[in-house]
C-alpha positions in Angstrom: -6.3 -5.4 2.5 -4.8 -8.3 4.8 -8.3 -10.1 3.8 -8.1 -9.5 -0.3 -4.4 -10.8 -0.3 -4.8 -14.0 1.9 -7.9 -15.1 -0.9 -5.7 -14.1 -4.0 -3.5 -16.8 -2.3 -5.9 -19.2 -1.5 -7.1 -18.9 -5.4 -4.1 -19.6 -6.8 -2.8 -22.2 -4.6 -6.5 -24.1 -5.3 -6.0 -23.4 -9.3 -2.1 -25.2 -9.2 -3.9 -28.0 -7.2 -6.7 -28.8 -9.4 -4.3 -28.3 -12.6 -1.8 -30.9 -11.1 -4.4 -33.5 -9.7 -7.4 -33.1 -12.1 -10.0 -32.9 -9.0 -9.6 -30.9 -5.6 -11.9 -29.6 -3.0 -10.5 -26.1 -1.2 -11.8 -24.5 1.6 -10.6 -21.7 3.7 -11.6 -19.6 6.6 -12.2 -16.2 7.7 -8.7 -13.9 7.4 -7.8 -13.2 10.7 -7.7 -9.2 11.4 -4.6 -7.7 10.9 -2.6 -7.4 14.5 -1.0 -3.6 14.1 -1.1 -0.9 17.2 -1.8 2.6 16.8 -0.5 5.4 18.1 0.6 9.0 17.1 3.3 10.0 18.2 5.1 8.8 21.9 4.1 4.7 21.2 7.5 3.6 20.6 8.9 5.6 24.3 6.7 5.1 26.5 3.3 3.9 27.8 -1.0 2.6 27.2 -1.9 1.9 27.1 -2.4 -1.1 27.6 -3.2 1.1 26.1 -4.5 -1.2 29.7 -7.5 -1.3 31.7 -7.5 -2.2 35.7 -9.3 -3.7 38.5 -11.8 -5.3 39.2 -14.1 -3.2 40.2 -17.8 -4.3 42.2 -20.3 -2.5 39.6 -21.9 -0.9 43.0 -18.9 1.0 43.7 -17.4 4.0 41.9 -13.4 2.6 42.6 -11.8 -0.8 42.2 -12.0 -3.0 45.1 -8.4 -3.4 47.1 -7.4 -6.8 46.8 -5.0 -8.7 49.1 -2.5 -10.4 47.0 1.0 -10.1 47.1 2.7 -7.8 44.4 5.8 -9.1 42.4 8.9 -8.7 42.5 9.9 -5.9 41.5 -1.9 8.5 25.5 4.2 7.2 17.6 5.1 5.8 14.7 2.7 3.4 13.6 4.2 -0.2 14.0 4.1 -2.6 10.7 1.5 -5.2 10.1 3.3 -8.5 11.0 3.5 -11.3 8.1 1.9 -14.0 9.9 -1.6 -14.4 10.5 -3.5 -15.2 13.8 -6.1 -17.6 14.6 -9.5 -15.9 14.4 -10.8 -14.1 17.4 -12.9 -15.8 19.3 -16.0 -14.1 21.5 -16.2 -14.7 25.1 -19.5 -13.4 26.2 -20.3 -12.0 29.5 -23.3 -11.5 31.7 -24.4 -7.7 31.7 -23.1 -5.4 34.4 -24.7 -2.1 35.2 -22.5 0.5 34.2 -20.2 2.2 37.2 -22.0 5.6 38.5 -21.0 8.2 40.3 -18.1 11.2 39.4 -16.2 10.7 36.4 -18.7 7.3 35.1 -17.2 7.6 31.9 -13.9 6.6 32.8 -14.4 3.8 35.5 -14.4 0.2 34.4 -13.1 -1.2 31.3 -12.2 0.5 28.3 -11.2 -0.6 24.7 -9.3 1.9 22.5 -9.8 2.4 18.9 -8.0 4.8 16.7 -8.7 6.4 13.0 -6.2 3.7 11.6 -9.1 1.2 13.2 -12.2 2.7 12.0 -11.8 5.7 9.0 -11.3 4.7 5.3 -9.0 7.2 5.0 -6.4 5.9 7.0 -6.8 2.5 6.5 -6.6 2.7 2.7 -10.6 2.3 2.1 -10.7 -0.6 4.0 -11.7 -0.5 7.9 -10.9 -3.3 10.3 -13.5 -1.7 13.1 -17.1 -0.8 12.6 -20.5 -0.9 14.3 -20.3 -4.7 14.5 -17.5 -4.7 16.2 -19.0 -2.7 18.9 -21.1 -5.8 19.5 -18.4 -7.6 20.3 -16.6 -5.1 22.6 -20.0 -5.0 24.4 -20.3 -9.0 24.7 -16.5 -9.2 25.8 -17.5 -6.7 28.8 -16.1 -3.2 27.3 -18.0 -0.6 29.1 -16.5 2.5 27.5 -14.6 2.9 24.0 -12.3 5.5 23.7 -11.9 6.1 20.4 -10.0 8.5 18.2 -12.3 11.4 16.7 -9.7 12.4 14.4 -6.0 13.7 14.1 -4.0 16.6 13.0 -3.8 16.2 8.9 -7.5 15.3 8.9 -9.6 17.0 6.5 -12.2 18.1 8.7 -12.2 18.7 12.5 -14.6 15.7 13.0 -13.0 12.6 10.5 -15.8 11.1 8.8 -18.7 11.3 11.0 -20.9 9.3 8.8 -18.9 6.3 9.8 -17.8 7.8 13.3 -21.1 8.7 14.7 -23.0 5.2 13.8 -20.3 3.8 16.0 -20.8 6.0 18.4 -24.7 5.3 18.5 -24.0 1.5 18.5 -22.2 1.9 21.6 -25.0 3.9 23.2 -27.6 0.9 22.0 -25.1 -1.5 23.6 -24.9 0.4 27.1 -21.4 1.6 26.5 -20.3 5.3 27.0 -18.0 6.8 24.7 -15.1 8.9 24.9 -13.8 10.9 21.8 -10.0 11.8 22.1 -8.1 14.1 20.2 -4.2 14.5 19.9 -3.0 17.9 19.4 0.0 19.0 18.2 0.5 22.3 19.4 2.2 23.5 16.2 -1.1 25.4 15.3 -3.0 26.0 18.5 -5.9 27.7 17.4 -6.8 25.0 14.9 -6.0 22.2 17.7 -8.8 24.4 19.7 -11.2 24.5 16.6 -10.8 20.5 16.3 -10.9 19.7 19.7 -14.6 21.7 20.7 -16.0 20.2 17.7 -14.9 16.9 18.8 -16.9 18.2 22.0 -20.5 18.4 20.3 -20.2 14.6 19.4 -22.9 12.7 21.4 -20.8 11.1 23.4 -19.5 10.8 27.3 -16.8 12.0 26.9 -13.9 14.4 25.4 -10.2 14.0 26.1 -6.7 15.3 25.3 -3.6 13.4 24.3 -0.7 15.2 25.6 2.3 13.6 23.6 3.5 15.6 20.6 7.0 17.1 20.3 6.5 18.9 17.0 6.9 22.3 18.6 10.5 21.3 19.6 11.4 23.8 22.7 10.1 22.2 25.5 9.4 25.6 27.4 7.4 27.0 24.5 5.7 23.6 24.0 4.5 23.7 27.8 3.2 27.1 27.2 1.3 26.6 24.8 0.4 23.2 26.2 -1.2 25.3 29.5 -2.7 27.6 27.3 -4.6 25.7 24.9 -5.8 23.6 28.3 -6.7 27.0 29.7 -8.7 27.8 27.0 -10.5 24.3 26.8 -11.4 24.4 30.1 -12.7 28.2 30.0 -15.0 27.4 27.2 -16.2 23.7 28.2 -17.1 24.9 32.2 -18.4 22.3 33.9 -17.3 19.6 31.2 -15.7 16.7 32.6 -12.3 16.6 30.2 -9.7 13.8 30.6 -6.1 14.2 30.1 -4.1 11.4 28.1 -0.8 12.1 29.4 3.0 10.3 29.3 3.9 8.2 32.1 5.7 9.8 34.5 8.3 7.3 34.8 9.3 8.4 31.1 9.6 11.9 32.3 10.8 11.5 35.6 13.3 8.7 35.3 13.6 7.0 32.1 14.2 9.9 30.0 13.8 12.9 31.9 15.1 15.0 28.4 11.7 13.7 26.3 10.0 16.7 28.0 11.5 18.8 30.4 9.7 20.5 32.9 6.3 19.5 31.8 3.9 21.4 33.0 2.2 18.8 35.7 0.9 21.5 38.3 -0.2 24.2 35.6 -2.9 21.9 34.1 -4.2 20.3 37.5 -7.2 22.9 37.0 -8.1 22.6 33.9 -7.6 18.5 33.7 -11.0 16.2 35.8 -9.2 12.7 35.0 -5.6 11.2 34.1 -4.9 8.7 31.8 -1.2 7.5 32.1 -0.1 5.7 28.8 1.4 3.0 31.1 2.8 1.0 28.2 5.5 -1.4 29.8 5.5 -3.4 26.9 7.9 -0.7 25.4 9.8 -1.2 28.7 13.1 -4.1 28.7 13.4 -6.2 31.5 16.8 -5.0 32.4 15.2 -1.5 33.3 13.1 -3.6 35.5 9.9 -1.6 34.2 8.8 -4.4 32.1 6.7 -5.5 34.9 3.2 -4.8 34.4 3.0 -4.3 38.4 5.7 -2.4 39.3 5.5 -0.2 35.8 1.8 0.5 36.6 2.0 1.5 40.7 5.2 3.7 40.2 3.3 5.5 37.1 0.3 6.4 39.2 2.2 7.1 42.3 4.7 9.4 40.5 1.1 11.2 38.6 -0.3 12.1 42.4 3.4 13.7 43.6 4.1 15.8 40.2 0.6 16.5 40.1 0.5 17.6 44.5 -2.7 15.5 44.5 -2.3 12.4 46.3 -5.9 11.1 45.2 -5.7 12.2 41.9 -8.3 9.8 39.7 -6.2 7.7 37.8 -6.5 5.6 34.5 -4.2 3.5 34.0 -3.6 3.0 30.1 -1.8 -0.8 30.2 0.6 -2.1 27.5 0.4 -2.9 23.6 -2.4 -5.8 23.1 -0.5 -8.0 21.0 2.7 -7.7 23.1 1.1 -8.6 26.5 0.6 -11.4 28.0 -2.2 -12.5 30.8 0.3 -12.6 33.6 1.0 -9.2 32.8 -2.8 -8.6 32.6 -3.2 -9.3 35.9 -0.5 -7.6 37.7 -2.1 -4.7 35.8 -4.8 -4.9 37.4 -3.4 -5.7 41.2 -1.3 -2.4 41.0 -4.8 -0.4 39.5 -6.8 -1.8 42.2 -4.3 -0.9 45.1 -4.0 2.5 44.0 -7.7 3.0 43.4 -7.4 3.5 40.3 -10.9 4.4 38.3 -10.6 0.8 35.5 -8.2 -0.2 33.2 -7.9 -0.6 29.4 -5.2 -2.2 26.7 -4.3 -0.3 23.3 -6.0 -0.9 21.5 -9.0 -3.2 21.3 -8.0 -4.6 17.9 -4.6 -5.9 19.0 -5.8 -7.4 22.0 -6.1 -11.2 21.6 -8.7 -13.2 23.0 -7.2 -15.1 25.9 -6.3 -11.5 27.1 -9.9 -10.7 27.6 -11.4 -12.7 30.4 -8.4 -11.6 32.9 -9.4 -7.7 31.7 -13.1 -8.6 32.6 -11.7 -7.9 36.2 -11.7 -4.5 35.4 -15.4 -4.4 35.7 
């Protein structure tokens, strides 16, 4: 849409020229992609994400590396396109890097997220800013998993649009990248949220997990029970299936705003949950709460995970801030806190916000 309009422009500005001055020569560019972030429901309390991505991690070793610097001081309403336009993103290729092995592969190293407001024509208005191609890129800028939305709750089908979802998918899988497919449910109608998410399951990819934000069902007590029950469930059905959990950051439930959820249910879903992915977004922290810091926001998030969940090695995934609110400072202190808490990689949210100077600094992830 961003695209059409800036050539409409272009058009008429060239026809006033040429009217006025007889003879002109126009040119333009490429559009830049538009720069919104996705999210569903908790993206404007919390968070991942970004919706971040961690450490660097040797690709021989199935945790990120400690490092020795010194820290710092101390997974939703859709946000607007902005008016302005960006420069065009630029590709900074990489050398290829085995893929992490070991437990839990699919969630180690670094991740870019993508979302039906990405990728589907149905949310996007017919007119997709992620497809196949840019899979390409993600693969040349380092991205060793996508995590990409498989659909949402008002979808039409369980699976959105799997003739442009699963070519994606397959892209991924030529480029060497593993894929997990997320789902967010909102518990207001738990046997369809089961239906969705175990045909989200028999995609061909990775990975499946849950994104445990929604408040539709408004008492917290009932929303935890059937939170634990629906997990339950998954779980009994999927045995043996490695499941993530996309879950708030416990500094929004702990400290920050300890009325968004109370009592959730942290020890009730330890077994059903393999991996946790905290949306750690501190760009929807203020400085003044001191959580603004990438660091500091990231290390307390996973350290508070491990103590609600009683599992002090807990694997962690650290979901970092908003891509086009970051910065590479922030990008970096990211990944010091990931890699001194061992956590399993890091990823931004999402891959189409994130800009290019972002990306080299979340190469460390690898």
């Amino acid at each position: 849409m961003l695209r059409s309009r800036l050539l409409f422009v272009r058009v008429a500005v060239a026809g006033l020229f040429l009217a006025s001055v007889v003879a002109a020569v126009a040119q333009s560019g490429d559009a830049p992609r538009p720069t919104t972030a996705a999210a569903d429901t908790l993206r404007t309390t919390s968070t991942t994400v970004a919706p971040t991505t961690t450490t660097t991690e040797p690709a021989t070793t199935t945790t990120l590396a400690p490092t020795t610097s010194a820290a710092p001081p101390p997974p939703t309403t859709r946000r607007p396109a902005p008016a302005t336009t960006a420069a065009p993103r630029r590709t900074v290729r990489v050398a290829p890097v085995p893929l992490p092995t070991g437990a839990l592969a699919e969630y180690r190293g670094l991740g870019a997220w993508i979302d039906v407001f990405d990728w589907s024509a149905a949310y996007t208005n017919n007119n997709p800013s992620v497809g196949p191609a840019d899979v390409d890129r993600m693969a040349d800028l380092g991205v060793q998993t996508i995590y990409i939305q498989a659909a949402r709750h008002d979808s039409p089908s369980d699976v959105q649009e799997p003739e442009r979802l699963i070519p994606i998918i397959n892209r991924a899988h030529a480029r060497g990248m593993r894929v997990v497919a997320w789902y967010l449910p909102t518990l207001e109608d738990p046997a369809r949220d089961m239906q969705r998410l175990l045909a989200i399951a028999k995609l061909p990819a990775e990975g499946l997990a849950v994104d445990i934000e929604s408040r539709v069902v408004a008492d917290p007590a009932e929303r935890s029970r059937r939170l634990v029950a629906l997990s339950d469930q998954l779980r009994a059905t999927l045995s043996g299936r490695v499941i993530g959990a996309i879950v708030l950051p416990p500094v929004v439930t702990d400290v920050i705003n300890p009325n968004y959820w109370p009592g959730f249910p942290w020890h009730e879903l330890v077994p059903d949950y393999d991996a946790w992915l905290t949306m750690g977004y501190w760009t929807n922290r203020t400085a003044a709460s001191g959580y603004r810091d990438a660091y500091r926001y990231t290390a307390e998030n996973i350290d508070r995970l491990r103590a609600d969940l009683g599992l002090p090695s807990a694997p962690v995934h650290p979901i970092g801030g908003i891509g086009d609110k970051t910065t590479t400072a922030d990008v970096d202190g990211y990944h010091r806190a990931a890699v001194e808490r061992g956590g399993l990689g890091g990823s931004l949210y999402d891959y189409r916000t994130t800009g290019p100077d972002l990306w080299p600094h979340l190469q460390a992830f690898r």
